[in-house]
C-alpha positions in Angstrom: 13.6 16.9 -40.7 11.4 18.3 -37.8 10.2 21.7 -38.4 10.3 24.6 -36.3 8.0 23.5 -33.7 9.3 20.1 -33.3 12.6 22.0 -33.0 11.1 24.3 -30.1 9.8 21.6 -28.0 12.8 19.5 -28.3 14.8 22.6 -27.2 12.6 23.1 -24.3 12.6 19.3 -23.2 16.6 20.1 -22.9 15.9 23.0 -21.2 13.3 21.3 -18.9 15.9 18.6 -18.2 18.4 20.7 -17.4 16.4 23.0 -15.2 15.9 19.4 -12.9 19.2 18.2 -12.9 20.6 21.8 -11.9 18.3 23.2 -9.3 16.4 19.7 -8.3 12.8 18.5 -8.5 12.0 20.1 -6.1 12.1 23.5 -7.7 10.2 22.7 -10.4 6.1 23.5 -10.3 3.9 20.7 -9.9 2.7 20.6 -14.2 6.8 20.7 -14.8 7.3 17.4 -13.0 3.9 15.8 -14.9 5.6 17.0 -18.1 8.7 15.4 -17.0 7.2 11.9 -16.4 5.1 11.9 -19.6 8.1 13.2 -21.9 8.7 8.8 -21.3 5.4 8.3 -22.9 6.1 9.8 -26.3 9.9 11.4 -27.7 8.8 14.3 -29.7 4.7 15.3 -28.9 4.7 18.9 -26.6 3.6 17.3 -23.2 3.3 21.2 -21.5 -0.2 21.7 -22.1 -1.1 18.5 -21.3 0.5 18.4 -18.3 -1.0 21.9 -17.6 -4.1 20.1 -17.4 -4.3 17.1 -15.6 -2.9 19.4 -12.9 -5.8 21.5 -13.5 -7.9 18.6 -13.2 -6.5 17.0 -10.6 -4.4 19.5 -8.2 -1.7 17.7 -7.3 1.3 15.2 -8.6 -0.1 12.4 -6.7 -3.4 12.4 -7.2 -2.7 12.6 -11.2 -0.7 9.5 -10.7 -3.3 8.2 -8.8 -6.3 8.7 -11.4 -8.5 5.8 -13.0 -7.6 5.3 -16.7 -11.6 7.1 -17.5 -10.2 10.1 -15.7 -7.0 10.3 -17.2 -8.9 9.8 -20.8 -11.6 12.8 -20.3 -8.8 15.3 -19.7 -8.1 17.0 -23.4 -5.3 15.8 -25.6 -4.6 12.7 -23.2 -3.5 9.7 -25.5 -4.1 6.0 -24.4 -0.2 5.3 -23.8 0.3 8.4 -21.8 -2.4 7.1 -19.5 -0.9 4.0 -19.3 2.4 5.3 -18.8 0.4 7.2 -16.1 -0.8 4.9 -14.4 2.4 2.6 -14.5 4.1 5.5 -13.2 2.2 5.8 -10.3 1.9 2.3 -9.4 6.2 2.0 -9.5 6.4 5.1 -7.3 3.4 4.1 -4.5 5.3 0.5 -4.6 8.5 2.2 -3.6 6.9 4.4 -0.7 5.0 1.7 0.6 8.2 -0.7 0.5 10.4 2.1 1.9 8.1 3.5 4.4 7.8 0.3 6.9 10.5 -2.2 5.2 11.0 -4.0 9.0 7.3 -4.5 10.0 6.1 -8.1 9.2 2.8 -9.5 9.8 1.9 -13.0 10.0 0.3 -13.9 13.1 -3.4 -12.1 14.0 -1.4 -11.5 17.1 0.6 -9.0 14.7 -2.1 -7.9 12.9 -3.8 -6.5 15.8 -1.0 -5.2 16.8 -0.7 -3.1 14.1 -4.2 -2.1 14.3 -4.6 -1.8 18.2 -2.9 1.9 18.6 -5.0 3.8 15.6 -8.5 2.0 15.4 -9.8 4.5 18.1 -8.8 7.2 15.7 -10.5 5.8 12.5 -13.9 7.2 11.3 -15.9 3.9 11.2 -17.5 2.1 9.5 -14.2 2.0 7.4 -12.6 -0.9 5.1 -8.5 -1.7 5.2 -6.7 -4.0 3.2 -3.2 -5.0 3.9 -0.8 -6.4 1.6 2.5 -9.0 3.1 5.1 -10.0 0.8 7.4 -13.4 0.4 8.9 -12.4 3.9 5.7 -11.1 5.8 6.3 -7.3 5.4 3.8 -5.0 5.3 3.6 -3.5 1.6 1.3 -1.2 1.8 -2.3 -0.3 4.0 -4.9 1.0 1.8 -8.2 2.2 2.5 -10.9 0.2 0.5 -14.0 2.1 1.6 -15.2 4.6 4.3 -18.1 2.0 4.6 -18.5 -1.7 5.8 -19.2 -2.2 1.5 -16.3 -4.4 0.8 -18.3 -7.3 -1.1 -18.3 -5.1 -4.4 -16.9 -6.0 -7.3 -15.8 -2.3 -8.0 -13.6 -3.0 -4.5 -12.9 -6.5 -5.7 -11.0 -4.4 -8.7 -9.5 -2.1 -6.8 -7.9 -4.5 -4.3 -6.6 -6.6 -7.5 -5.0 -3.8 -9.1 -3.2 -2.9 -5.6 -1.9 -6.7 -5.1 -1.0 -7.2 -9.0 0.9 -3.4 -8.6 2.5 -4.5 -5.0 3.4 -8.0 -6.1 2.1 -8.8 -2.8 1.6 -12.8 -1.8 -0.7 -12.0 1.6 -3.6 -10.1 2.1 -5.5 -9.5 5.4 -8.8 -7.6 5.2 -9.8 -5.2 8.6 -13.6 -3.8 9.3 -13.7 -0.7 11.4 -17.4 -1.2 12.1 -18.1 0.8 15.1 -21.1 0.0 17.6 -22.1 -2.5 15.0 -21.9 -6.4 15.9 -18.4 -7.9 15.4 -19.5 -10.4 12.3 -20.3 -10.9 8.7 -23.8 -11.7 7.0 -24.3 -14.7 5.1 -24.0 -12.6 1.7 -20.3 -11.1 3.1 -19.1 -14.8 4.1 -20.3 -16.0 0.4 -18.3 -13.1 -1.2 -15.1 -13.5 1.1 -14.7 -17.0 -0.6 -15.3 -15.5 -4.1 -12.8 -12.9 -3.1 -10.2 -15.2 -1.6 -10.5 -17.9 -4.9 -9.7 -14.4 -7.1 -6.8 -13.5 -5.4 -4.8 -16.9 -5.5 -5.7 -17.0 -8.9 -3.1 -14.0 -8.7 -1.0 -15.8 -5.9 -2.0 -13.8 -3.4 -3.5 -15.2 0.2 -6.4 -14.4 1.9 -5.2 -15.1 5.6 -7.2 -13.1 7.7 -10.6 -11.0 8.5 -10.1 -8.8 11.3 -13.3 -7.2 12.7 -12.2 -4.2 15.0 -15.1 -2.1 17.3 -16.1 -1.1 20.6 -16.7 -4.7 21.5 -13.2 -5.7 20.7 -11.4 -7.8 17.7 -12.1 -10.5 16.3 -10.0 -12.8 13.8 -12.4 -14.6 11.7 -9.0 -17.4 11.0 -8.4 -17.8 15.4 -12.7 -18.3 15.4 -12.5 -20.7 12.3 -14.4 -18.8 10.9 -11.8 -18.8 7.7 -12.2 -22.7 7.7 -15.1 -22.6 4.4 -12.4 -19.9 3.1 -9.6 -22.7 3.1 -12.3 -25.1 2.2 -12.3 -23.7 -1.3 -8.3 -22.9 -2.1 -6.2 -25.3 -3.0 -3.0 -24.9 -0.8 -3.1 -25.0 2.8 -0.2 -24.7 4.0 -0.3 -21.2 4.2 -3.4 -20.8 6.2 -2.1 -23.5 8.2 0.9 -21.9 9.3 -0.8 -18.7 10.2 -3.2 -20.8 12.6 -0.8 -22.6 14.3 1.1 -19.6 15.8 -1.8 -18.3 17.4 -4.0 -21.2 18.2 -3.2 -20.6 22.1 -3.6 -16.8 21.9 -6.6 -14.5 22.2 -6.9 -10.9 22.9 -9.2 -9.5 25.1 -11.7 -7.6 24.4 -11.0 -4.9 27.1 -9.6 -2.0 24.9 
């Protein structure tokens, strides 16, 4: 039989419940909702003061759902399945926004992919690293920003961008430099690491179709310069790559911005 704490708590997960279904998240203070969402992680422990402090830690809902396991682990009381439940949590929820905030928009041509970038690169701070995700059909998943830095070849980044295409269950990938005054290419060490990176993220069936290099001298698509050609060289299916070349080997933008 639970004792008279158990019995508290479990009152006051009713209570909590309750409180949401009548009035609505939305009336609920930020360490309520974290409480909520961790209550899934364990059916009897008192989540309050715990939830109290990630949001001390933290600040806000998402940026405790968006917190490294490490982080999530230095914060008192925090068990190793409530961080994992955590960080599941998060990853379901920024899947949802990112699938519900541009469901229509599909890119699979650089023509696209410089469309998508051509009316905002003026207003990002270069130098500054994107990575976009595609799914099955070509829509855009999500646009996350890897760096604020031309830095991609790092295996901390290399992580990062696997845990946002495993989370995405994205199957296309384009990477885009904001670099600024700086030359429109990629060093010998960059070009290496690009084929490292693109053999990682088939391993997780996930493409690599596209470098775009955005500054004041223009764009330019390392797969319409062939420049992706050592990249295909060392994955296995084509066909992909293939298709993605053919639809714009006739086009070119201009550099005139």
């Amino acid at each position: 039989m639970p004792n008279d704490a158990e019995q508290y708590w479990l009152g006051h997960r009713a209570r909590l419940r309750e409180k949401a279904r009548t009035v609505g998240i939305e009336a609920l203070r930020p360490y309520e909702i974290v409480e909520l969402i961790l209550y899934q992680s364990d059916l009897r422990a008192d989540m309050a003061e715990l939830a109290r402090a990630l949001i001390g830690r933290f600040g806000t809902i998402g940026a405790v759902l968006s917190a490294p396991r490490d982080e999530l682990m230095a914060v008192p009381g925090m068990k190793r399945h409530a961080a994992d439940w955590i960080i599941r949590t998060g990853e379901l929820t920024r899947r949802f926004a990112a699938a519900s905030a541009a469901p229509q928009l599909r890119i699979w041509r650089a023509r696209d992919l410089i469309g998508f970038v051509s009316p905002v690169w003026r207003d990002v701070p270069a130098p500054q690293t994107w990575m976009l995700y595609t799914d099955y059909d070509d829509r855009l998943l999500m646009r996350s920003v890897l760096c604020d830095s031309l830095g991609w070849a790092d295996p901390m980044i290399a992580q990062q961008i696997l845990r946002e295409a495993l989370a995405l269950q994205a199957r296309r990938a384009f990477l885009v430099c904001f670099a600024g005054p700086e030359p429109l290419r990629l060093t010998p060490e960059e070009r290496e690491y690009l084929n490292s990176l693109a053999v990682t993220l088939r391993a997780v069936q996930v493409e690599l179709l596209d470098v775009l290099l955005v500054g004041e001298a223009g764009f330019h698509s390392l797969n319409q310069a062939r420049e992706m050609d050592d990249v295909r060289a060392v994955c296995d299916d084509l066909r992909l790559h293939e298709r993605y070349t053919e639809e714009d080997a006739s086009w070119r933008e201009s550099p005139d911005l």
